[in-house]
Residue frames as qw, qx, qy, qz and C-alpha x, y, z in Angstrom:
[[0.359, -0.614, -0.632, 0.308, 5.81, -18.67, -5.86],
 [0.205, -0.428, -0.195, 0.859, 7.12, -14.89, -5.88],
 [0.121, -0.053, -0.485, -0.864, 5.32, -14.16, -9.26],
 [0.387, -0.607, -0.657, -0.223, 2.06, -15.78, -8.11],
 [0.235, -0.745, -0.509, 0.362, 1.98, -13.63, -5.42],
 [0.049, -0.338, 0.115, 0.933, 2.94, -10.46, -7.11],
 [0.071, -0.229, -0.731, -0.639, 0.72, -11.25, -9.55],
 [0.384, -0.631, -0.672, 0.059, -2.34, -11.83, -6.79],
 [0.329, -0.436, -0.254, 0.798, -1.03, -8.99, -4.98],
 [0.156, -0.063, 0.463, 0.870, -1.41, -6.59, -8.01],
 [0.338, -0.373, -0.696, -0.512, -4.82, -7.90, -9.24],
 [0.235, -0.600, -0.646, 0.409, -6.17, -7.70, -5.34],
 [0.017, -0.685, -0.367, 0.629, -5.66, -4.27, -5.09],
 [0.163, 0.157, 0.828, 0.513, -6.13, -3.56, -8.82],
 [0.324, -0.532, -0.738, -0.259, -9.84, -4.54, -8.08],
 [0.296, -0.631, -0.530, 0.483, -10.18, -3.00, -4.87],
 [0.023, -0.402, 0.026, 0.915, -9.35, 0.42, -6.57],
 [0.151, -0.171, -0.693, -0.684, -11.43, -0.17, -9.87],
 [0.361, -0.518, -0.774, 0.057, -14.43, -1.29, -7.39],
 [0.197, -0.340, -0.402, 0.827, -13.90, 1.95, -5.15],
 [0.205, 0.877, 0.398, 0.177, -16.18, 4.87, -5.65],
 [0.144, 0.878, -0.311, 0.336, -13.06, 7.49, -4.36],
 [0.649, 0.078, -0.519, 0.551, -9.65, 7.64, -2.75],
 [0.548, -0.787, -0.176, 0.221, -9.89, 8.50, 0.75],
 [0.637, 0.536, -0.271, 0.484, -7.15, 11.05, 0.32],
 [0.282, -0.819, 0.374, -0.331, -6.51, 12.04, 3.89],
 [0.839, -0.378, 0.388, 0.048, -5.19, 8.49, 4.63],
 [0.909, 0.408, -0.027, 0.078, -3.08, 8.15, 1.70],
 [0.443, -0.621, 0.592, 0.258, 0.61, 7.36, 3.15],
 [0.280, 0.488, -0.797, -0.220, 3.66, 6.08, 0.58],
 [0.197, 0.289, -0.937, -0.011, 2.63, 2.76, 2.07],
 [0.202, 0.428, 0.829, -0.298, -1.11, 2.66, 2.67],
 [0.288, -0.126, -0.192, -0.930, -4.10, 3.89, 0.97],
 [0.244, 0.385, 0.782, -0.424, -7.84, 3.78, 2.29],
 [0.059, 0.007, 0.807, 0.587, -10.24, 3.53, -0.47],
 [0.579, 0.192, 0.324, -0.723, -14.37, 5.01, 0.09],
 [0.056, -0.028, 0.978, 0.197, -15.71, 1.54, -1.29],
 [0.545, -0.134, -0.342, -0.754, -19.27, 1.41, -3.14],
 [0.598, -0.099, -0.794, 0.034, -19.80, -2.43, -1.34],
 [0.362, -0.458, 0.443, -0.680, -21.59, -0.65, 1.89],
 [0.151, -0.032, -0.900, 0.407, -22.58, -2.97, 5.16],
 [0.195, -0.635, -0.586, -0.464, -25.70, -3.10, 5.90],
 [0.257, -0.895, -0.354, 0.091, -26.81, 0.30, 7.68],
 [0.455, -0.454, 0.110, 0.758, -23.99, 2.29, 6.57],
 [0.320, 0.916, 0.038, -0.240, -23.86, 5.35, 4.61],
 [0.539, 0.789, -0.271, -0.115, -20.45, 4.87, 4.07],
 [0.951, -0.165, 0.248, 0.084, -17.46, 2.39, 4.16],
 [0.031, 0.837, -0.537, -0.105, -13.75, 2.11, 3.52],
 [0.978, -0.163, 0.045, 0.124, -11.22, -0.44, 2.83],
 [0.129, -0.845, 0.487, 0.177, -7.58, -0.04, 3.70],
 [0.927, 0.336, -0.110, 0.122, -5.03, -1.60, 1.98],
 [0.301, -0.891, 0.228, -0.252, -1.62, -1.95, 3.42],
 [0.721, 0.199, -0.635, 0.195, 1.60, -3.38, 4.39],
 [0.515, -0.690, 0.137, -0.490, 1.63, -5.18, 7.05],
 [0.647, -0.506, 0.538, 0.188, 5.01, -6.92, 8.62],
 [0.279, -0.224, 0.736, 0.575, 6.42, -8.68, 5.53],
 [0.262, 0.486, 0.832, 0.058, 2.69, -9.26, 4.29],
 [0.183, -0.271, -0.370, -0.870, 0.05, -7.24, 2.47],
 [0.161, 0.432, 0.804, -0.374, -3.36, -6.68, 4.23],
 [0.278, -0.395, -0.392, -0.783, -6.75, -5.52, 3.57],
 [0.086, -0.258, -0.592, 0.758, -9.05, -4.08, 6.26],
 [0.165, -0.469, -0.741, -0.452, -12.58, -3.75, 5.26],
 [0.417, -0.368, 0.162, -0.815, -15.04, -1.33, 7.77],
 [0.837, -0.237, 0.111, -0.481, -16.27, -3.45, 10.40],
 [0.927, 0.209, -0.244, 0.195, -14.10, -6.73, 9.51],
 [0.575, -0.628, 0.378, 0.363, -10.61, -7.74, 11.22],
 [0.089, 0.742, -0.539, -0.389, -7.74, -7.07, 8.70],
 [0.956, 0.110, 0.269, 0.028, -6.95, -10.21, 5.88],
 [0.187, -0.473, 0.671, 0.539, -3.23, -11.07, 4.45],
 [0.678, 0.668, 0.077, -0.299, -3.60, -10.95, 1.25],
 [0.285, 0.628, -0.716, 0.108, 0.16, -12.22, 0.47],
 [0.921, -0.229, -0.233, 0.210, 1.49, -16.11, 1.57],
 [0.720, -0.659, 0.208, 0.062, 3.71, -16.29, 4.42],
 [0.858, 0.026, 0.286, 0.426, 6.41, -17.62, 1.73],
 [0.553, 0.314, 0.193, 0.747, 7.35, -14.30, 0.65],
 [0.211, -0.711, -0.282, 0.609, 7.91, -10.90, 2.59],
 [0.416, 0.855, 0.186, 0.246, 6.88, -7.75, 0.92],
 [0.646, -0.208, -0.047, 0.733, 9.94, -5.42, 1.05],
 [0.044, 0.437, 0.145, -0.887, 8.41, -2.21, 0.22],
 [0.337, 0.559, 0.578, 0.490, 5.49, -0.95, -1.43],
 [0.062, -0.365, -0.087, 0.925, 4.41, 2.66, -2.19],
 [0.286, 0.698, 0.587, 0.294, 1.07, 4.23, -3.67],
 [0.136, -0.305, 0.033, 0.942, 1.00, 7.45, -5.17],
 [0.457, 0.465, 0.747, -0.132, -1.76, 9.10, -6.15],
 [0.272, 0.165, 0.510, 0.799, -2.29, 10.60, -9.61],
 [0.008, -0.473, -0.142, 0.869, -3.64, 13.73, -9.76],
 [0.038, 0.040, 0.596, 0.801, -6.45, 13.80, -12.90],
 [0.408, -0.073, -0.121, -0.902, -10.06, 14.17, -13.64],
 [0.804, 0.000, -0.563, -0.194, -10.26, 10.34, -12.75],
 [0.507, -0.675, 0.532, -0.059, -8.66, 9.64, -9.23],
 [0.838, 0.243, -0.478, 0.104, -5.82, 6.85, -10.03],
 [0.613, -0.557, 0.549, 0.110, -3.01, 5.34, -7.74],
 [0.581, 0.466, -0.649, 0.156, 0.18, 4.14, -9.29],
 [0.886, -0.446, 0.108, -0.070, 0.99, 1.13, -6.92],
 [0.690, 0.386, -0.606, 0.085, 4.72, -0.10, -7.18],
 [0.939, -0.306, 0.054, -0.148, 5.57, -3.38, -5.28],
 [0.690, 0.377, -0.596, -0.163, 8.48, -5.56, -4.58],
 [0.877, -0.365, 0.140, -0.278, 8.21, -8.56, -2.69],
 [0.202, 0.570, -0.794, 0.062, 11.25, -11.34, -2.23],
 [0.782, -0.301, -0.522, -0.158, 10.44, -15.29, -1.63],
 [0.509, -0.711, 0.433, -0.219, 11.31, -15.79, 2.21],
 [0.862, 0.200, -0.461, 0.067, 14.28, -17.97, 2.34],
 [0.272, -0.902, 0.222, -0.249, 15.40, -17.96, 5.49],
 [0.901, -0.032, 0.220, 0.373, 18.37, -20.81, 5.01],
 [0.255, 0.829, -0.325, -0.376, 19.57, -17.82, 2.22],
 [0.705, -0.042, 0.665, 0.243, 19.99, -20.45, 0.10],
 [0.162, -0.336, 0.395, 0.840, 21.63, -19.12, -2.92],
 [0.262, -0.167, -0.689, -0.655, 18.93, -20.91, -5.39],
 [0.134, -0.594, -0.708, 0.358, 16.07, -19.86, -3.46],
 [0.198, -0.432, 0.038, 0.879, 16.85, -16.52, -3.96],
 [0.341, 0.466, 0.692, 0.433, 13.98, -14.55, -5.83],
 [0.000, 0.507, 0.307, -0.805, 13.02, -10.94, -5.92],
 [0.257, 0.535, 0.723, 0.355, 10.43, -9.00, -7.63],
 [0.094, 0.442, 0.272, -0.850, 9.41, -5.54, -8.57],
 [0.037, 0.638, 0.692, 0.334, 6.19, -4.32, -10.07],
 [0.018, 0.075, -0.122, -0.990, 4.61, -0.98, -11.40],
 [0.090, 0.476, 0.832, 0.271, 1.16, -0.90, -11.76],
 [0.057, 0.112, 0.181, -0.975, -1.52, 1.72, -12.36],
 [0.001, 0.487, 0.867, 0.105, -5.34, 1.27, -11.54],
 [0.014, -0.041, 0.253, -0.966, -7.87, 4.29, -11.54],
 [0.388, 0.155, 0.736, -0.532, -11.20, 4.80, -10.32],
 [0.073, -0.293, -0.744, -0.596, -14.23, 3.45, -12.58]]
């Protein structure tokens, strides 16, 4: 369960940067970035999508849209951080690591995960 969602987790926002047309770089906190997104609404010049932890969970926040977890309830992110890379391409280095929720702390239950990942714009 903790790898399928790191995995999903990874590939979400992944895509959401590859898809972007630039990083929004005034919003870009250790633990959020907001992404200028080619996929406009109709009558908009321009559009965002934020990406973000939110309580144990991951979200995404589209322009116009309420916020979606993007993580299951079975497993609480414990810290992520983008950073953005600095080249002739915009990138973000994303690293993640999430932990199943066990809230017995039952010894074999016990899973944690961390993940590196780097996606940049196309």
């Amino acid at each position: 369960e903790t790898a399928d969602n790191m995995r999903h987790a990874l590939d979400t926002i992944t895509h959401e940067v590859r898809q972007a047309r630039s990083v929004y770089v005034p919003t870009v906190a250790s633990d959020q970035i907001s992404l200028e997104t080619l996929a406009l609404p109709p009558d908009e010049v321009i559009s965002f999508v934020d990406l973000y932890r939110c309580g144990t969970r991951l979200c995404v926040n589209r322009e116009g849209a309420a916020a979606e977890n993007f993580t299951s309830a079975s497993v609480e992110v414990t810290d992520i951080r983008f950073r953005r890379i600095a080249s002739t391409t915009p990138a973000v280095q994303v690293a993640l690591t999430m932990r199943y929720a066990n809230p017995q702390n039952r010894v074999e239950y016990r899973a944690v995960m961390s993940a590196t990942t780097t996606a940049a714009v196309r």
